[in-house]
C-alpha positions in Angstrom: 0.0 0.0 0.0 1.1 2.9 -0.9 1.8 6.1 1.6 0.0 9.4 0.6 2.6 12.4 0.0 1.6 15.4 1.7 2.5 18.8 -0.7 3.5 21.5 2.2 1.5 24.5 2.2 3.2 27.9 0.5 2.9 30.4 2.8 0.6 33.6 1.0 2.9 36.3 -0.3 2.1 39.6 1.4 -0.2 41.8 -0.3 2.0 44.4 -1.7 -0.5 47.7 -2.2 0.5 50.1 -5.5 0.9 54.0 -4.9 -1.1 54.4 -7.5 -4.1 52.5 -5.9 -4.0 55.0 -3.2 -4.4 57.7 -4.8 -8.0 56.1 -6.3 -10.9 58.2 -5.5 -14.2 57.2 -4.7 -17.4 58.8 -4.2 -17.6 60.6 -0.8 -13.9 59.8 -0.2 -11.7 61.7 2.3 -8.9 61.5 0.3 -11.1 64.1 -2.5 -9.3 67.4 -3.1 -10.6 69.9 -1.5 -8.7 73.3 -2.3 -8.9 75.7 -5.3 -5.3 74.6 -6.5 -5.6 70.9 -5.7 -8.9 70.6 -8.0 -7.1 73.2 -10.6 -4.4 70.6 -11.0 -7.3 68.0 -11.1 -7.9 70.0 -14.6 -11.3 70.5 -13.6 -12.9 73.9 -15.3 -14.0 77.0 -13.0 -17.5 75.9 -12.7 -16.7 72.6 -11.2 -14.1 73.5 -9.0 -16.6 76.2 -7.6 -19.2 73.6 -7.1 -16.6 70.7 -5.7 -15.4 73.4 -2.8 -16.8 73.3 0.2 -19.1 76.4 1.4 -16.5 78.7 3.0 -14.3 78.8 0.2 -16.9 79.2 -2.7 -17.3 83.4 -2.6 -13.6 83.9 -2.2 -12.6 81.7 -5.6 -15.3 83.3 -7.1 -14.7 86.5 -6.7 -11.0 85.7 -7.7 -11.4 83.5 -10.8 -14.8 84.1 -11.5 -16.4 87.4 -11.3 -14.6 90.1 -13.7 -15.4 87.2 -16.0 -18.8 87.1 -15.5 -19.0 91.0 -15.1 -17.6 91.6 -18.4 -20.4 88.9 -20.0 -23.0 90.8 -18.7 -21.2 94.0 -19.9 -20.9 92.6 -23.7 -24.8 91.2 -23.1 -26.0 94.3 -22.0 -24.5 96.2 -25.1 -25.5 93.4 -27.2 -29.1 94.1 -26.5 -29.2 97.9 -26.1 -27.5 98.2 -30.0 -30.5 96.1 -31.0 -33.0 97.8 -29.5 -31.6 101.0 -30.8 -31.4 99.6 -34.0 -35.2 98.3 -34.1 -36.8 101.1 -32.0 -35.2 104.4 -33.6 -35.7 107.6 -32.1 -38.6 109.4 -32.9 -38.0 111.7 -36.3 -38.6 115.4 -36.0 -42.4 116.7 -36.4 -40.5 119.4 -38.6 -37.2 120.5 -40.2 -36.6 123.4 -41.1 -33.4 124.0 -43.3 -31.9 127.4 -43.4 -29.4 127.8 -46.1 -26.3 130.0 -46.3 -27.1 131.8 -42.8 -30.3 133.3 -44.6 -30.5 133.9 -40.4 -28.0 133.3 -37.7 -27.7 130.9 -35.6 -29.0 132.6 -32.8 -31.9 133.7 -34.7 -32.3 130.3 -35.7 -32.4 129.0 -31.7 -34.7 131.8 -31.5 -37.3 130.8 -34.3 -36.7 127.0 -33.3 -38.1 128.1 -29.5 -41.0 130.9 -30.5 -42.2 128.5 -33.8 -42.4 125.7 -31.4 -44.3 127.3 -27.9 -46.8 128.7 -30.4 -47.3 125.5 -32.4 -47.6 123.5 -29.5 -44.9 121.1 -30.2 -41.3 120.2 -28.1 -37.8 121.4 -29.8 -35.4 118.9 -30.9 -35.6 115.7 -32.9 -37.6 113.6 -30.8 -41.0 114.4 -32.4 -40.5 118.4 -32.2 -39.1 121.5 -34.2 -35.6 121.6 -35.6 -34.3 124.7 -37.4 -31.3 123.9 -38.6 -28.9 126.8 -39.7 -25.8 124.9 -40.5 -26.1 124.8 -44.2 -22.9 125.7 -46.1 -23.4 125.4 -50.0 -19.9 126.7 -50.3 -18.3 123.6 -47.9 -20.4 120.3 -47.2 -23.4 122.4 -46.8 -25.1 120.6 -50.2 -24.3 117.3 -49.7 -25.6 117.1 -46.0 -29.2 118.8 -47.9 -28.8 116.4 -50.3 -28.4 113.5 -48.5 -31.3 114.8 -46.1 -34.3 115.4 -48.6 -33.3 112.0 -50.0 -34.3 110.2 -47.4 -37.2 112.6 -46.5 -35.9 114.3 -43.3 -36.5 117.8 -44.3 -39.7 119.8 -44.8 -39.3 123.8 -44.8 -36.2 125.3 -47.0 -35.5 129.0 -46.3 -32.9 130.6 -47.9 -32.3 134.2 -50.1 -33.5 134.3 -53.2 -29.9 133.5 -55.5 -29.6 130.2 -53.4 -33.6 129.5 -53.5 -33.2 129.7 -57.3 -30.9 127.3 -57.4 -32.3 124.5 -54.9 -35.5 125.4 -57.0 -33.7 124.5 -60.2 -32.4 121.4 -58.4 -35.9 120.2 -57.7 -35.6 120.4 -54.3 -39.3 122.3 -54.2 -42.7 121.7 -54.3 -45.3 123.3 -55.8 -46.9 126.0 -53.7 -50.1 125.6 -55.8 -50.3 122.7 -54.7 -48.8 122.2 -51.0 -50.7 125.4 -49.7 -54.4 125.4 -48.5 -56.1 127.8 -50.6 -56.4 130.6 -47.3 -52.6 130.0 -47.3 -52.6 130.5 -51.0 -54.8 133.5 -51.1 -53.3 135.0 -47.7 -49.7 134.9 -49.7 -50.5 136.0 -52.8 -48.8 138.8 -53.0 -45.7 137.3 -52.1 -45.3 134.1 -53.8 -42.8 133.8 -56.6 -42.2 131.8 -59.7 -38.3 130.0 -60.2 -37.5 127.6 -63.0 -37.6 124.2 -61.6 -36.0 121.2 -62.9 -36.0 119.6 -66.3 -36.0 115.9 -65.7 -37.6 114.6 -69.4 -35.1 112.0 -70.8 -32.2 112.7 -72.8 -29.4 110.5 -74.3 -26.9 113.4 -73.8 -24.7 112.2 -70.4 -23.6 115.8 -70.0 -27.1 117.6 -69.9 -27.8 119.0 -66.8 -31.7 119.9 -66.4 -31.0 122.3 -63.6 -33.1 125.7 -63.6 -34.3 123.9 -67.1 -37.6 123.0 -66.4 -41.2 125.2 -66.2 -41.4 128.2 -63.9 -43.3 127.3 -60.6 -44.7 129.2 -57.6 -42.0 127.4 -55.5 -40.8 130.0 -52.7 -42.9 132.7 -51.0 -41.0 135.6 -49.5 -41.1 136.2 -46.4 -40.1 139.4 -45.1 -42.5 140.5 -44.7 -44.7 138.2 -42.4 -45.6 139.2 -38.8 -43.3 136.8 -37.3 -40.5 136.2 -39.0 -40.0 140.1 -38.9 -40.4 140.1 -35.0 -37.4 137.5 -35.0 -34.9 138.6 -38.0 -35.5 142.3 -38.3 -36.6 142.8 -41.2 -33.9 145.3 -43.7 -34.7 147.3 -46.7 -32.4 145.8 -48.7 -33.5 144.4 -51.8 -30.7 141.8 -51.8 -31.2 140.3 -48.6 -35.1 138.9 -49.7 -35.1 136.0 -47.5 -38.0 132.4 -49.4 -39.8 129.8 -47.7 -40.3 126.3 -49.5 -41.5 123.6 -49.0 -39.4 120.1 -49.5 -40.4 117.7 -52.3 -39.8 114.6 -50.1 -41.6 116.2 -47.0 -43.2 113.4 -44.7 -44.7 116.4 -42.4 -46.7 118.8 -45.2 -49.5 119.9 -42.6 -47.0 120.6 -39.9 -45.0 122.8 -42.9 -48.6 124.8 -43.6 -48.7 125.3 -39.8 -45.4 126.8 -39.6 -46.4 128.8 -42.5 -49.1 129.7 -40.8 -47.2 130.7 -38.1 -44.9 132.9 -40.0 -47.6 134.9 -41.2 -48.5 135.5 -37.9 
């Protein structure tokens, strides 16, 4: 029979426990970072460091990492939305402009009329829905492009000006018809004073160098002025032939019975 060999027991190695494994974080773990530069070198972003932190330290990293950040968002936002509702709600246009040419008055006359033309029509000054008399037209500088550029896109109703430069805004086209624009009291109450200037000739023509200015038919475009109540009582009125001072009204004028008020007004 044979004996039974008994295999002796190996003794278990000793559990040898990595560095690495150490280092393994768990949920709720002690061993979890818990400072700003410890979670930083985590790579966590802002956000989550700010949440992972306990309470205390939350306001302090914060205000150190997080708020000019987050004030200059709000900044950007804030401009962000004000350009666009500038840009969809534009201020309100002027009730009436009024476009003195050439200092047909000064400026200070100009303020003047602005201020008395608006108290007695009942309307504020300035462009936000009120009376603008503008005296800062220069034909001889920019003064022709910025009038140009204006009645284009329908911003001015009321041209005053002496009668050379009336002539030639009249022969530009710039006017309207006083026949026309003016009740008939207005028409009848200014008879006396309404003249004719060659307008402009706008029929077609293959000839790239004709220039229809002060070409076309003779209309009551311009009524002088002078000699109305008002306008007198502002400019002091002068003898002098060469200083007759027209009124017109624009072709492109969105505001034609705020224009016959202020004509009314003139009058007086």
């Amino acid at each position: 029979m044979t004996s039974r060999t008994t295999m002796p027991r190996i003794p278990a190695l000793p559990t040898v426990r990595r560095r690495d494994d150490e280092r393994i974080e768990t949920q709720g773990s002690s061993a979890s970072p818990k400072t700003a530069a410890a979670l930083a070198d985590a790579r966590r972003s802002r956000i989550a460091i700010l949440r992972a932190l306990p309470a205390g330290q939350r306001w302090r990293y914060f205000r150190d990492q997080l708020l000019a950040r987050a004030l200059a968002g709000i900044a950007i936002i804030a401009t962000v939305v004000f350009l666009a509702v500038h840009m969809l709600t534009p201020a309100p246009a002027p009730a009436l402009y009024v476009a003195v040419i050439d200092g047909a008055i000064d400026t200070t006359k100009a303020s003047s009329l602005q201020s008395e033309a608006a108290q007695a029509m009942g309307l504020p000054e300035g462009r936000e829905s009120g009376i603008v008399v503008d005296a800062y037209f220069d034909l001889g500088k920019d003064g022709l492009s910025k009038l140009q550029t204006m009645l284009g896109n329908g911003e001015i109703d009321v041209i005053i000006a002496d009668h050379d430069d009336f002539a030639t805004l009249a022969g530009y086209g710039y006017m309207t018809d006083l026949d026309h624009a003016l009740t008939g009291e207005q028409r009848a109450a200014l008879d006396a004073d309404i003249v004719t200037f060659p307008g402009f000739d706008d029929r077609d023509t293959d000839d790239p160098d004709y220039n229809g200015s002060g070409r076309g038919a003779s209309e009551p475009f311009g009524a002088k002025i002078d000699g109305l109540a008002q306008w007198a009582s502002i400019t002091e009125p002068t003898t002098n032939p060469n200083t007759d001072t027209y009124v017109g009204l624009a072709q492109e004028s969105g505001n034609l019975a705020t224009a016959q008020r202020f004509i009314d007004y003139l009058r007086g």
